[in-house]
C-alpha positions as CSV (number, residue, x, y, z in Angstrom):
1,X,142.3,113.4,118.3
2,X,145.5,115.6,118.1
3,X,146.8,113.1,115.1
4,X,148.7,114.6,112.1
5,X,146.0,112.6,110.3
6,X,143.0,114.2,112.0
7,X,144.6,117.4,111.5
8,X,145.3,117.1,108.1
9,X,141.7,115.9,107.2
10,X,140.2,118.7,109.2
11,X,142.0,121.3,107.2
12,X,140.6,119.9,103.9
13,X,137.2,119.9,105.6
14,X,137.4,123.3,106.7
15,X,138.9,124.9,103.5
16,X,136.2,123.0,101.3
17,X,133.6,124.1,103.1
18,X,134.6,127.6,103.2
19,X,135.4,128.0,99.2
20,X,132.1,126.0,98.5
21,X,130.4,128.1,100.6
22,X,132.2,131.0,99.6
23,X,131.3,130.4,95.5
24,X,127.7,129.2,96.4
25,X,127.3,133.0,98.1
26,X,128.7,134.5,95.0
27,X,126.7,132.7,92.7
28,X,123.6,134.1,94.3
29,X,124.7,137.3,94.2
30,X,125.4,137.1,90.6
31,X,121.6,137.7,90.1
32,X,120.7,140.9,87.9
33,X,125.0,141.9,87.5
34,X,124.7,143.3,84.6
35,X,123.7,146.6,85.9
36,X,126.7,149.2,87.4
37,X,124.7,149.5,90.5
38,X,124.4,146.2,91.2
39,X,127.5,145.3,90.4
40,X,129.5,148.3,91.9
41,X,127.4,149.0,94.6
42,X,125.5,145.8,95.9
43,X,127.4,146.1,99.1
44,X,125.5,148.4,102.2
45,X,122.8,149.4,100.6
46,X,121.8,145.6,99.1
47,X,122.8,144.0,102.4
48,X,121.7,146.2,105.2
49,X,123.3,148.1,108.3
50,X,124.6,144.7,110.1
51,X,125.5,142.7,106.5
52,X,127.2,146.3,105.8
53,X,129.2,146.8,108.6
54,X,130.6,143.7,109.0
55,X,131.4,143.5,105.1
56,X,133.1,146.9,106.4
57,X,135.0,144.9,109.0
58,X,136.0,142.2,106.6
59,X,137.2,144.2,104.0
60,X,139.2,146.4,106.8
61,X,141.0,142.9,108.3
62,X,143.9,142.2,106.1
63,X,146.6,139.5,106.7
64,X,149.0,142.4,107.9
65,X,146.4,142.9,110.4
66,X,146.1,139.0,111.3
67,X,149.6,137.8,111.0
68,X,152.5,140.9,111.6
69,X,150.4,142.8,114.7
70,X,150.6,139.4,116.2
71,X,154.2,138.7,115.3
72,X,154.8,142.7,116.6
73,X,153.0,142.2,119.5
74,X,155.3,139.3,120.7
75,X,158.2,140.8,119.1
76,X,158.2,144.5,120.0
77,X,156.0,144.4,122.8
78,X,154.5,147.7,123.7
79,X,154.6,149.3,119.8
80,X,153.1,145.9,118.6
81,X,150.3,147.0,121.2
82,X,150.1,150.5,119.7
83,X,149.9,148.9,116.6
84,X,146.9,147.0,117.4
85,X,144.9,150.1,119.2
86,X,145.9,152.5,115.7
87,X,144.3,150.2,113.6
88,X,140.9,150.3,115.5
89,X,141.6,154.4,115.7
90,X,142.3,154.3,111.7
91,X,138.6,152.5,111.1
92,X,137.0,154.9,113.7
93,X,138.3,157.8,112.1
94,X,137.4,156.7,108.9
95,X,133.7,155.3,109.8
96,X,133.2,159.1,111.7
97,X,134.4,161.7,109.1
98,X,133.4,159.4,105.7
99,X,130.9,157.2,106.4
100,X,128.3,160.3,105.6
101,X,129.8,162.4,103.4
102,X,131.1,160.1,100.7
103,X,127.6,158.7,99.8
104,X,126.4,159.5,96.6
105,X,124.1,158.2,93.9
106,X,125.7,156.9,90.5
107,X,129.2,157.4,92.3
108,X,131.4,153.9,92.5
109,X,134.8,154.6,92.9
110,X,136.9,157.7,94.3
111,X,136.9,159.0,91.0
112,X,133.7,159.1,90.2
113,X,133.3,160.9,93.6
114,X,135.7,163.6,93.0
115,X,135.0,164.4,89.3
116,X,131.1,164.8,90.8
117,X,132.2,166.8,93.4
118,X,134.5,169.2,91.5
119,X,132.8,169.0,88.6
120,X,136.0,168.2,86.6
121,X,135.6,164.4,85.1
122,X,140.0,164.9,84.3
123,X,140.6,164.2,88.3
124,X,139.5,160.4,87.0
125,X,143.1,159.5,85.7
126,X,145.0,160.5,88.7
127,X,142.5,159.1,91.1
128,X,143.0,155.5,89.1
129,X,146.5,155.9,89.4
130,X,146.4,156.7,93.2
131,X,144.0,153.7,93.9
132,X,146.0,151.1,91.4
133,X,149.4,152.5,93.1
134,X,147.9,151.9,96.5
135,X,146.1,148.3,95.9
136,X,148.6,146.6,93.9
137,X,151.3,146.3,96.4
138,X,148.6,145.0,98.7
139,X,147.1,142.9,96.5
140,X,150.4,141.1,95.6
141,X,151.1,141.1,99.4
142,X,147.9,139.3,100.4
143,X,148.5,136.6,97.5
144,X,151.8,135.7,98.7
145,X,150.6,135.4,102.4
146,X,147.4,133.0,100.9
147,X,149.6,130.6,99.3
148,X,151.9,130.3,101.7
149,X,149.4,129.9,104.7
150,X,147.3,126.9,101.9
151,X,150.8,125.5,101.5
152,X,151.6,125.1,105.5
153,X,147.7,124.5,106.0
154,X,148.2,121.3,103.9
155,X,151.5,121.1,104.8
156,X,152.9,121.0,101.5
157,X,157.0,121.4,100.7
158,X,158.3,125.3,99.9
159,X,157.8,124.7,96.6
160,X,154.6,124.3,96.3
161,X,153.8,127.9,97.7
162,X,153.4,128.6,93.7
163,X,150.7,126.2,93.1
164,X,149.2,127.7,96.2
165,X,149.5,130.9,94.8
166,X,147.3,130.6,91.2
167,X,145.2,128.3,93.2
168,X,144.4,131.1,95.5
169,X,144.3,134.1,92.5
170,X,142.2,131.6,90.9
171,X,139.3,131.5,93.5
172,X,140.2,135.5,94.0
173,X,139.4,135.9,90.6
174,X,135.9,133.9,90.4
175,X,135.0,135.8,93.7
176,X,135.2,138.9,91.9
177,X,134.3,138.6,88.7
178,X,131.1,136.3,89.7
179,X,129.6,138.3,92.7
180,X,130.8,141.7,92.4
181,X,130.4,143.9,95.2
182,X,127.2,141.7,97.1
183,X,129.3,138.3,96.4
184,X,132.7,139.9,98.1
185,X,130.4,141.4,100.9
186,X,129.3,138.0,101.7
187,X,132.5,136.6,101.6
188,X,133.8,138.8,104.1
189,X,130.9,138.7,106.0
190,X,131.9,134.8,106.5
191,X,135.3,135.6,106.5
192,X,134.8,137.9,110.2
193,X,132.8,134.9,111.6
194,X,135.6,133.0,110.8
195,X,138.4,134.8,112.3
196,X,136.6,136.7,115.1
197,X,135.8,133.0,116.3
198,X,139.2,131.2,115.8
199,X,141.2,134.3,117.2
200,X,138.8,134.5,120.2
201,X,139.2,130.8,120.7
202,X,143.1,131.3,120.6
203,X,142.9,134.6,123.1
204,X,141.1,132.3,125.8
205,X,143.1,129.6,125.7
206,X,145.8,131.5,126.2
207,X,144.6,133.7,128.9
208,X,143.2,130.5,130.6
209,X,146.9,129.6,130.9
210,X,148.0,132.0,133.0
211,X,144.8,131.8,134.9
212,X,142.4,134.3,133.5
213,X,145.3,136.8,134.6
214,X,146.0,139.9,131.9
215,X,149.3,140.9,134.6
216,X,150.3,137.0,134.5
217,X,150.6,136.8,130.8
218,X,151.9,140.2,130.5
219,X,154.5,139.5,133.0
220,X,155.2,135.9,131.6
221,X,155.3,137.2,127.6
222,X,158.2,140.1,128.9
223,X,160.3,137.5,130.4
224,X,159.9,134.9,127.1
225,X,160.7,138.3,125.1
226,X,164.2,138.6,126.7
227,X,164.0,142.4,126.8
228,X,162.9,142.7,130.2
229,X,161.5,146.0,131.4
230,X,162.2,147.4,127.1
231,X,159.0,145.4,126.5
232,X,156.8,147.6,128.2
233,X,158.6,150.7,126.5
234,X,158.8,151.9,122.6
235,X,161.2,151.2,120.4
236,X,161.0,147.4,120.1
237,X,160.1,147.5,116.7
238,X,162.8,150.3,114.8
239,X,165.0,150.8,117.7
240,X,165.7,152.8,120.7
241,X,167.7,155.4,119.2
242,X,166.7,159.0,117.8
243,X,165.7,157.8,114.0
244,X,163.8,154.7,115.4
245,X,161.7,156.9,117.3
246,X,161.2,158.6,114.2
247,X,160.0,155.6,112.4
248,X,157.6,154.7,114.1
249,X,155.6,158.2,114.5
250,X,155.7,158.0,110.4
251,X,154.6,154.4,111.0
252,X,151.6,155.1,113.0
253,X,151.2,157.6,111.6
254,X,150.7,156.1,107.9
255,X,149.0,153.3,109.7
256,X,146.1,155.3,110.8
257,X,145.6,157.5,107.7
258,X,146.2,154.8,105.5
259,X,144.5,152.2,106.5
260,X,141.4,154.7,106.7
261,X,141.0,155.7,102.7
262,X,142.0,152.3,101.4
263,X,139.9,152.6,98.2
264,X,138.4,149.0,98.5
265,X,136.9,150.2,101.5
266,X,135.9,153.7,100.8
267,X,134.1,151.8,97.8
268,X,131.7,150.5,100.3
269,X,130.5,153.8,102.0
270,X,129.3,155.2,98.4
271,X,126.1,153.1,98.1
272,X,124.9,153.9,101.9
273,X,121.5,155.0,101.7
274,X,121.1,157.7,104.5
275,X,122.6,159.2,107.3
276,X,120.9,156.7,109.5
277,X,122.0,153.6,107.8
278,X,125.6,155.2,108.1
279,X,125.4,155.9,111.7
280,X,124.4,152.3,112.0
281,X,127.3,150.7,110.1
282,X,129.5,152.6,112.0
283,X,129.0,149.8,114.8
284,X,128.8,146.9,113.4
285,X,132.5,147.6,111.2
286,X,134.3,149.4,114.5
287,X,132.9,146.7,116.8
288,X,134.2,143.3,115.3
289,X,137.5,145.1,114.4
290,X,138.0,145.7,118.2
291,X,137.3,142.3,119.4
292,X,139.8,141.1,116.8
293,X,142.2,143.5,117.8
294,X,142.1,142.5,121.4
295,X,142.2,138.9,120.8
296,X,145.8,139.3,118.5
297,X,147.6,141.5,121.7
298,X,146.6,138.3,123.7
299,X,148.1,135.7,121.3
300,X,151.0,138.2,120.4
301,X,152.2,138.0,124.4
302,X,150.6,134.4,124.4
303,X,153.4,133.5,121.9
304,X,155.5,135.6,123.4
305,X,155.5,133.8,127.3
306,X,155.2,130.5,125.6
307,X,157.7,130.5,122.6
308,X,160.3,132.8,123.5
309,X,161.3,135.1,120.9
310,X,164.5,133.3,119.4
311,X,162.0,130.4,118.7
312,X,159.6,132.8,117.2
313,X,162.4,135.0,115.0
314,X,163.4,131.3,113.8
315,X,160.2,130.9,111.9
316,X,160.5,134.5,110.9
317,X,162.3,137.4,111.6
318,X,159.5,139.7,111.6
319,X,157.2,137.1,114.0
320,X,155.0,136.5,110.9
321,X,153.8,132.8,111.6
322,X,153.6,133.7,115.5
323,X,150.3,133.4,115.2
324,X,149.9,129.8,113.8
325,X,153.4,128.6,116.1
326,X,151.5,129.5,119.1
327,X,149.1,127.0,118.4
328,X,151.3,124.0,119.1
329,X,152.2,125.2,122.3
330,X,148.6,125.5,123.3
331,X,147.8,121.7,121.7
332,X,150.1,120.0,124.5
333,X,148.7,116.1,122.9
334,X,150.6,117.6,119.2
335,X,153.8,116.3,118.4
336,X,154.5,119.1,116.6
337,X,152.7,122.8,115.3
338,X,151.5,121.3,112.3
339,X,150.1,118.7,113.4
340,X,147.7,120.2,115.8
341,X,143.7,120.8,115.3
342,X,143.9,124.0,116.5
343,X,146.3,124.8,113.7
344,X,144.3,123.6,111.2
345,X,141.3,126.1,112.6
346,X,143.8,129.1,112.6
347,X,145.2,128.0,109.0
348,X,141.9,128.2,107.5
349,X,140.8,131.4,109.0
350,X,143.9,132.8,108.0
351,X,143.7,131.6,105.1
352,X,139.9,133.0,105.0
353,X,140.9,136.1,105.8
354,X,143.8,136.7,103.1
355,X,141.8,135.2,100.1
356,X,138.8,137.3,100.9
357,X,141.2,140.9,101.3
358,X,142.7,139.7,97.6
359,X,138.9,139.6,96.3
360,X,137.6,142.5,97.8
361,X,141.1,144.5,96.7
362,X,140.8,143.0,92.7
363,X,137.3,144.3,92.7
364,X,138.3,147.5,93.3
365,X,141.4,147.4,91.6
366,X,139.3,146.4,88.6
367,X,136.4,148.8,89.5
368,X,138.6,151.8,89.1
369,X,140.3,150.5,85.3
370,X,137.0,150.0,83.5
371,X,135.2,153.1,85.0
372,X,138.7,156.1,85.9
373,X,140.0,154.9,82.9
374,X,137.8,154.9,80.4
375,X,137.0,157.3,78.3
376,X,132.7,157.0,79.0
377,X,131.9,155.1,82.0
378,X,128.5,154.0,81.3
379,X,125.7,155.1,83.1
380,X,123.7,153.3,86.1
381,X,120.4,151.7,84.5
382,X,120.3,149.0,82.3
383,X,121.3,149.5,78.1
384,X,124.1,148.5,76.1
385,X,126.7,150.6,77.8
386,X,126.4,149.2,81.2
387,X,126.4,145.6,79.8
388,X,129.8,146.5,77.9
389,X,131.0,148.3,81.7
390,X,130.8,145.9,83.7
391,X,132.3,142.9,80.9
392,X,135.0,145.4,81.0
393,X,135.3,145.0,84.7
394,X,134.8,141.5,84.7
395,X,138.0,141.4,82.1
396,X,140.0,143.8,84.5
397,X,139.3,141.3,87.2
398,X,141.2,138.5,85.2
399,X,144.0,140.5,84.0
400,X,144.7,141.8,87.5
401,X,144.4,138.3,89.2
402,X,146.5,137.0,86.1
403,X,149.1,139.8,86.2
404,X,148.9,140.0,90.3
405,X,149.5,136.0,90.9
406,X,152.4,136.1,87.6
407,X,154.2,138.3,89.8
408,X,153.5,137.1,93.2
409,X,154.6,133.5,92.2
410,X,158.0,134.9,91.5
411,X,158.4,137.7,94.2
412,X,156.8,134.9,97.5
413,X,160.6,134.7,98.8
414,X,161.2,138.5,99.3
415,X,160.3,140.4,102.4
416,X,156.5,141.6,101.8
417,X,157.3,144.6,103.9
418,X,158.8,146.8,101.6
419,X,155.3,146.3,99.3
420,X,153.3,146.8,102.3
421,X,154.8,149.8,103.5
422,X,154.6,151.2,99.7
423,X,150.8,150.5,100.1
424,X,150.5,152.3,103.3
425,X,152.5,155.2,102.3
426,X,150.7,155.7,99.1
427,X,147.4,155.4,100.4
428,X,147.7,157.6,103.9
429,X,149.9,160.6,101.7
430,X,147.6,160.4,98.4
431,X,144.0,159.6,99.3
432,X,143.6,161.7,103.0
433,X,144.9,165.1,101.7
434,X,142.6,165.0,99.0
435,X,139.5,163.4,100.6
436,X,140.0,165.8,103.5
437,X,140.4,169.0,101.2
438,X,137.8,168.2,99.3
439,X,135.0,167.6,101.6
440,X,136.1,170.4,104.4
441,X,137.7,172.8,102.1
442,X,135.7,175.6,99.5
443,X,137.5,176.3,96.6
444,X,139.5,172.9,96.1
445,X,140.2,172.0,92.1
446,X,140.9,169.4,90.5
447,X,144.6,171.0,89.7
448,X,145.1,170.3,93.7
449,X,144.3,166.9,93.0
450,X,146.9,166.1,90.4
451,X,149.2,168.3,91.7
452,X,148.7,165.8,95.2
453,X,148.7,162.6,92.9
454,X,151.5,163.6,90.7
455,X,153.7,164.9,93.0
456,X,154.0,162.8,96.2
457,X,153.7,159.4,94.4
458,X,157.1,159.7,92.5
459,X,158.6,161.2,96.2
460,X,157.4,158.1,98.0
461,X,159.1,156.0,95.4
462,X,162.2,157.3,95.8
463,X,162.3,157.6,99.3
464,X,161.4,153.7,99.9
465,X,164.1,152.7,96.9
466,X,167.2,154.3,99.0
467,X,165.3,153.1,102.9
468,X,166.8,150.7,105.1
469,X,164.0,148.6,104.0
470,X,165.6,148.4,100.5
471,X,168.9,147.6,101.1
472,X,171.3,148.0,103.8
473,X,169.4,145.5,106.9
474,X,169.3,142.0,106.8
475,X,165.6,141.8,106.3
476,X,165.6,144.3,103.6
477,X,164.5,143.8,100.0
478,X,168.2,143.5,98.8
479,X,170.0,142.3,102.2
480,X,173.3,142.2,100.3
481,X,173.5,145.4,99.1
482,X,173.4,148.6,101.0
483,X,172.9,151.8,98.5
484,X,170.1,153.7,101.2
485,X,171.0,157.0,102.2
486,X,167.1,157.8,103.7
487,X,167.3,156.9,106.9
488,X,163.7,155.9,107.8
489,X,162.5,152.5,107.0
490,X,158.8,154.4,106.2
491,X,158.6,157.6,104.6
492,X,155.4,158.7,106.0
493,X,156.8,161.5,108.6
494,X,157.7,163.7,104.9
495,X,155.4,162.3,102.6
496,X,152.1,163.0,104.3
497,X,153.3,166.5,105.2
498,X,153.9,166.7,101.7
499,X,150.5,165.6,99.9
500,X,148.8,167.8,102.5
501,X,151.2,170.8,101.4
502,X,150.8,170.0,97.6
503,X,146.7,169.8,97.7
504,X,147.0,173.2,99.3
505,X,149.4,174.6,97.2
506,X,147.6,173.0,94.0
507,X,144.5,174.7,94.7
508,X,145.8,178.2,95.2
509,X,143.2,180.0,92.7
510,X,145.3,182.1,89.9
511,X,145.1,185.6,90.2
512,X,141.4,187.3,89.0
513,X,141.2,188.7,85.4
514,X,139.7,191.7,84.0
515,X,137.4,191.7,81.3
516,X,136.9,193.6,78.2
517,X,135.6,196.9,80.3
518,X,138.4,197.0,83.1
519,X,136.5,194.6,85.9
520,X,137.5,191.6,87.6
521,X,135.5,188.9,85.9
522,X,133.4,186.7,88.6
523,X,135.0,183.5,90.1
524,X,134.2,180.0,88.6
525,X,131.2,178.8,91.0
526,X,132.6,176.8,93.9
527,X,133.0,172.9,93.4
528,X,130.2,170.7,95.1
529,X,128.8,167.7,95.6
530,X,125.4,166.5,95.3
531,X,123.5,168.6,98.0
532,X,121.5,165.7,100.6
533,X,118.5,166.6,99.7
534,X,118.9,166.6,95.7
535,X,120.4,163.2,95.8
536,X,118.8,160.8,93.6
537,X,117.8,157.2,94.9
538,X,120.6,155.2,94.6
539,X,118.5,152.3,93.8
540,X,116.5,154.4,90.9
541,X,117.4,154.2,87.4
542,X,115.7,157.7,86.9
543,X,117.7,159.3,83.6
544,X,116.3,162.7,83.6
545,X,118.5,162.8,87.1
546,X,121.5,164.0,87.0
547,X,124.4,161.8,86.2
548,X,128.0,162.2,87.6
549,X,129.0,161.3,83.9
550,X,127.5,163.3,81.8
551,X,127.1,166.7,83.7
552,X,130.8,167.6,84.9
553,X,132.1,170.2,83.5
554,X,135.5,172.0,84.0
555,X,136.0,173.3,87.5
């Protein structure tokens, strides 16, 4: 039953099923896609507060999620752990203090949503740059990681990770571009059945083990670490020394912020039909996320206690593929880790879970060129401007997938932790100062919003080129050269202070002028929202409502 044959044929099963599944779900979805609300927007509101929440959840669970807070858990021990709670924190955070507040009617992307709420339709073109700086590294990250986990699914040679690669941006691209937001919501509402299940399976095998015993395993995973009682304590991860500590407060700190205003996700919240429905969500997203996050500490000390760590740094420094070598060890009748059923269940959800992030992240990637980017987004309803919107967005979708697998097929052999740090940073010292100022704060401008965009981007780029995680480690990007003179591998701990500080300063209003007979003249009318109660239907094509398009005007 255990035979490299069986194996082998399961995978194919398994992956077919999930793609013709998958394509089937967003072919029924492409029903009636030719209108901006639909196609934007088909997501909570079209699929209700369970199919919402958990399309919450799927979009949330990334392959940094699945793969490197397992490989940190067995690694690093008690960070890897912290790792694991902070990204069930980030989604709490952001499902308490968003979920509510960014629902709006006609609004799709974070720039429509600002430019309605400060009235100022020029805060478009830094919001698409924030959300295109933030989602590309990701989205070239989650590529590499599906064609490499097809390639050892099948168990192809290393060179065919590049076939594995288009094939993958291929189906990304069809995903997208076919169902829009209700196709990708189905997706990843099969994609957390998938993994919840196949990680759950993998968390009681291993505890069953050690004999339903949490102290066991613990106990068992700090010997196979071979750090002994510096398994239970910080530092595993950057190092026990002053700037390790450091590190990792900028790293959880980016983790939590960041992975709470990803823009694929906040895309989801806009459609949300009342408070209710919002409240509701909220449980369904936060609850599978936790299971799943219980499950990887579990395996991470499972492959901890019954790898080692040398074994598990073999296969990858960073303890990437800890998650799928842990399998062999649990399939005693394999010969070896690939030619166990139980890898070929963990392949495919893995596999499953990367190749539905890379859909969900090229929808909003494209979402935010054809609508922050243009110079007339065209309005909800139906009419020749939304047919030519959303062909535009259908054409981003292919030119990102095409530009996103070009350079993934050529990168797949660099460390994707520089990219994904890049992501984090960008997205937890860009998106939260704004968001936050602009919901909490009276009197924010669109100036405070470029200033944010405009200034902390270019710092976080410099910063991360002259990091250890550049040059200068032998995991770096450049392992052979050593030109850092930053000392932190993430550059969180100063860039978040400094979007905060740069919003604030940004939105400093100039001194009052006087007019023609010596007084002050009257201050602009604070930027706001659409008040609750004056929101239109999101599902109502009414025109003689206002539009977030065609009623901004200069804050």
């Amino acid at each position: 039953m255990s035979s490299f044959a069986d194996a082998r044929s399961l995978a194919v099963v398994i992956f077919l099923g999930f793609v013709a599944l998958s394509l089937l779900l967003c072919g029924l979805a492409a029903a009636d896609q030719d209108d901006p609300e639909h196609f934007y927007a088909g997501g909570g509101a079209a699929l209700g507060p369970v199919g919402g929440g958990l399309a919450i959840a799927g979009d949330y669970i990334s392959a940094a999620t699945l793969l490197s807070t397992t490989g940190s858990v067995a690694l690093a021990g008690f960070d890897g752990m912290t790792f694991a709670l902070a990204t069930v924190v980030s989604l709490v955070l952001v499902m308490r203090l968003f979920s509510e507040r960014l629902r709006a009617a006609g609004v799709f992307t974070l720039g429509d949503f600002l430019a309605t709420r400060l009235r100022d339709p020029s805060v478009r073109t830094a919001l698409g740059i924030a959300t295109l700086a933030v989602l590309t590294p990701l989205l070239l990250v989650q590529l590499t990681t599906a064609g490499k986990v097809m390639a050892a699914m099948f168990g192809l040679p290393e060179g065919a990770v590049t076939g594995c690669t288009v094939a993958s941006g291929v189906l990304m691209a069809g995903y997208s571009a076919l169902g829009g937001m209700r196709g990708t919501g189905y997706v990843q509402i099969l994609k957390v059945g998938v993994v919840v299940a196949a990680v759950t399976l993998l968390a009681g095998l291993v505890l069953a083990r050690y004999g339903w015993s949490p102290f066991a395993l613990y106990d068992a995973a700090r010997t196979g670490s071979g750090d002994g009682a510096h398994y239970a304590v910080p530092g595993g991860q950057f190092g026990r020394t002053g700037t390790g500590a450091l590190d990792l407060i900028g790293f959880q700190i980016t983790l939590v912020l960041g992975a709470a205003c990803m823009p694929h996700l906040t895309m989801r919240l806009h459609p949300l039909r009342d408070a209710r429905t919002a409240r509701r969500i909220r449980i369904w997203a936060v609850a599978p996320v936790a299971v799943l996050c219980a499950g990887i500490v579990v395996v991470g000390l499972g492959a901890s206690a019954l790898l080692g760590a040398d074994v598990l740094r073999a296969g990858d420094p960073g303890g990437n593929t800890a998650l799928l070598m842990v399998t062999g060890a649990l399939d005693p009748g394999a010969a070896g880790p690939r030619q166990s059923l139980l890898f070929a269940l963990v392949a495919c959800a893995a596999f499953a879970t990367t190749l539905a992030a890379v859909a969900g992240i090229t929808l909003a990637a494209a979402s935010s060129v054809a609508r922050d980017f243009a110079a007339h987004s065209g309005a909800q309803g139906e009419g020749r401007a939304s047919a030519r919107e959303i062909r535009r967005a259908r054409w981003a979708v292919v030119a990102i997938g095409a530009l996103a697998v070009l350079v993934a097929a050529y990168t797949h052999e660099r460390n994707p932790q520089v990219l994904l740090s890049l992501s984090f940073a960008a997205a937890a010292s860009v998106l939260p100062p704004i968001l936050l100022h602009a919901l909490f704060r009276p009197g924010f401008t669109a100036r405070g919003v470029r200033w944010t965009v405009y200034g902390t981007l270019p710092l976080i780029v410099l910063l991360m080129a002259f990091s250890p995680a550049v040059s200068g480690t032998p995991i770096a990007l450049f392992p052979d050269h050593d030109f850092h003179w930053f000392p932190l591998q993430t550059p969180g701990l100063v860039t978040v202070p400094a979007g905060f500080l740069l919003a604030s300063l940004g939105s400093r209003r100039p001194a009052r002028t006087r007019g023609p007979e010596g007084k002050e003249a009257a201050p602009a009318a604070p930027a706001t929202g659409w008040p609750r109660h004056a929101r239109p239907d999101p599902r109502s094509h009414d025109t003689t409502a206002p539009q977030s398009h065609d009623t901004t005007t200069p804050a």
